[in-house]
C-alpha positions, 0 to 999 in steps of 0.5 A: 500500500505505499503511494508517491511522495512530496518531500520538503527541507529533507522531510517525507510526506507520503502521498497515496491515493486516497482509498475506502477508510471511512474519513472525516473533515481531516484537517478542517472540522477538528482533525489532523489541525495538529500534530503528526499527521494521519496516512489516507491509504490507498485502495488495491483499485485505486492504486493499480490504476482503475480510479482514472489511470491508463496503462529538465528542459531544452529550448520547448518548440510549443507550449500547453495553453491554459483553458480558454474558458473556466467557469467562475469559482462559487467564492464571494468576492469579498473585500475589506474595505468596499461597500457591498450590497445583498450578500457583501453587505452581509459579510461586511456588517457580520458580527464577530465570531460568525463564518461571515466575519471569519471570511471578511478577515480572511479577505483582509490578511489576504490583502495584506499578503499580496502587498507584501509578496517579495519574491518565491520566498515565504517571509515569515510573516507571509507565513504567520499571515497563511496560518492565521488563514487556516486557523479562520478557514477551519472554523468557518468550514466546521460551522457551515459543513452541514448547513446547506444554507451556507454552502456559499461560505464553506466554499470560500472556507474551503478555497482560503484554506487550501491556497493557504496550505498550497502555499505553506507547503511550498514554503517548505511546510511538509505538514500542510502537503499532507494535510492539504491531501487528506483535507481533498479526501474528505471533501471528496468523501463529503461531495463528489460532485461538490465544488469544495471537492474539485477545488481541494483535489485541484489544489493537489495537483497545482502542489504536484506541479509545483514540485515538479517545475522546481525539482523536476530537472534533479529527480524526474519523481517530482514530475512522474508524480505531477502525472500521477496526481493530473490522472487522479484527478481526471478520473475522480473529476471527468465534470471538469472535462477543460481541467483535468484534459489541461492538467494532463497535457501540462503533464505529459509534457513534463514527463515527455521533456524528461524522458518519461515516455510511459507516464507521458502516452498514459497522460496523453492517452486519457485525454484523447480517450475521456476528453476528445471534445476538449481543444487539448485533444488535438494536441495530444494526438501529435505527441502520441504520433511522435511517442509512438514513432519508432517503427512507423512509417516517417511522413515528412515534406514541407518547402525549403528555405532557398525557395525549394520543396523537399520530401522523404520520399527524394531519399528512396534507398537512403538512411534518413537522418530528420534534424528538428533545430533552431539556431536559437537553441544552445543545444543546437549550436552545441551540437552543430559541428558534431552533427556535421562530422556525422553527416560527412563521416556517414554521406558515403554509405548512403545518409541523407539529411533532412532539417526542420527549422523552428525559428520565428525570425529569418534573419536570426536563421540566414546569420546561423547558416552564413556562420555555419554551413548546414549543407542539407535541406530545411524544411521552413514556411514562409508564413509567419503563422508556421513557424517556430511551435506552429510548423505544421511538422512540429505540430503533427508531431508533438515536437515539443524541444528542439534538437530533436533527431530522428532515424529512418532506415532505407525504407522510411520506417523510424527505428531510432529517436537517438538524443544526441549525435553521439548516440546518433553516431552508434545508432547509424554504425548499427544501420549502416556500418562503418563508413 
């Protein structure tokens, strides 16, 4: 029964699917506020994938956007010192003690703390600002939990208190990150379908995120769990259909720019199968063309930047070496020369290249190539709506970074996606033999 793991200053938070313990409000109505935490353990279903699973970074060549649309959140706007009418007026005039006034002060430490935000650090006051919030979210949660009346002030409650935790975790806090977890297991045990629910589980998967950008590049477990956490949610939460299909893209891309090919097709294929009406399926459709490349046919043609047209199918016979760069890519200018020494060390047994330039800017290109002579074909639109991301090759097939190299044998199928020319150099040796 063990799950994944968020860590914080060398500190261990287990972080498991939650399960079928029959578990209360932790953290919010009276539980787990102190303490050492308790573990939500995970059920054999849930873990083995059945709740929702299916079975760092060079230059990026296009990026996840996030939903264009997203329903309004059901939080009052609240603010300290506006005059309100109706509802506001309510939370304006509350008498202290009451949920109402709880969330009006909340609203003012809130205030107080976007003021004085200096930075990704979390001051020491910033810190005490967040825990006075929990301490005022809890009560308000366990005052409106089972009033339906208040519904509209539980999910504030709710809303505060989890930012909070999120940010305190972040801060280095290991107790909120679990608490944060179990907070999101009794909510959703409370209401599936509620916005408390989507909103503490959210917040999750924002933590999970959040690890990965920032650790993601020394462990690829922060980013193997932000997948882990983008599935959970999308299967507990198919409702919040541009949601969970954004936080699974965002996901598998992660996990594809660090090398985790399994968790990023699983992210992938839950969108193009439980989310094929949302505007991220288009996309996973070109990531999982190129995870699953090797052994396909390679469909690849496109103009010329002299003004030319250039397609595979010019290099019958041939071993074809594809070539994604931009000559504003560090890791390209790196590898240039030692891309050239393959390309005339393996030209006379029968390699043919092909580029596919990803830049914006022409000009930036023609500099690179009268400094370093590339003596092959780039494919390259005119058009300045395909280039760089938007080229139509880069998004056909998922071409998230660049260099990116492919190898196709001499009848056009892939049978390596080698990641630099040294193993480019093995991998040709193997197909083509020694020159």
């Amino acid at each position: 029964m063990t799950g994944r793991i968020f860590r914080a200053n060398g500190l261990t938070v287990s972080i498991v699917v939650p399960g079928l313990l029959g578990v209360g409000l932790l953290g919010i109505c009276g539980c787990g506020g102190g303490g050492e935490s308790a573990t939500v353990r995970a059920s054999t279903a849930e873990k083995d994938g059945s709740a929702g699973e299916a079975s760092t970074q060079p230059q990026s060549a296009g990026a996840a956007s996030p939903p264009a649309t997203r329903p309004p959140l059901p939080v009052a706007a609240i603010s300290a010192d506006a005059e309100r009418s109706g509802d506001d007026l309510s939370l304006s005039t509350a008498k202290e003690g009451t949920p109402e006034w709880m969330l009006r002060e909340i609203a003012r430490i809130r205030t107080d703390l976007s003021a004085r935000q200096d930075g990704s650090q979390l001051s020491d006051k910033a810190r005490q600002g967040h825990e006075k919030i929990i301490a005022l979210a809890r009560q308000a949660v366990a005052a409106t939990h089972d009033d339906p009346q208040r519904e509209q002030i539980f999910n504030n409650a709710v809303h505060y208190l989890s930012d909070s935790r999120l940010e305190l975790a972040m801060g280095g806090d290991a107790e909120q990150s679990q608490l944060l977890v179990e907070d999101a297991e009794s909510l959703y045990r409370r209401d599936q379908q509620s916005f408390a629910a989507v909103e503490s589980a959210y917040k999750v998967v924002q933590l999970a995120q959040r690890k990965a950008e920032r650790h993601g590049r020394t462990d690829s477990e922060w980013v193997s769990e932000f997948a882990h956490q983008a599935r959970l949610f999308a299967g507990r939460f198919a409702h919040e259909p541009n949601r969970s299909a954004f936080s699974l893209l965002t996901a598998g891309q992660a996990c594809d720019r660090a090398g985790l090919a399994d968790d990023a097709k699983s992210c992938f294929v839950m969108v193009q199968s439980r989310f094929p009406d949302t505007v991220f399926a288009e996309q996973v459709n070109g990531f999982l063309r190129r995870l699953s490349l090797v052994g396909q046919p390679l469909e690849l043609a496109g103009p010329t930047i002299e003004g030319g047209y250039v397609s595979i199918d010019d290099f019958k016979g041939q071993a074809v070496l594809v070539v994604f760069w931009a000559a504003t890519s560090p890791q390209f200018q790196q590898a240039c020369e030692p891309l050239k020494d393959v390309q005339q060390r393996f030209a006379s047994v029968g390699l043919g290249v092909i580029g596919v330039n990803l830049d914006v800017d022409e000009a930036e290109i023609d500099e690179f190539l009268g400094e370093h002579d590339l003596p092959w074909p780039h494919i390259f639109y005119s058009e300045p709506e395909k280039r760089g991301g938007r080229h139509p090759l880069a998004r056909y097939y998922g071409v998230q970074q660049v260099p990116t190299y492919w190898l196709a044998d001499r009848a056009g199928t892939v049978v390596a996606t080698p990641a630099d020319p040294e193993e480019l150099t093995a991998r040709l040796q193997d197909l083509l033999g020694a020159p």
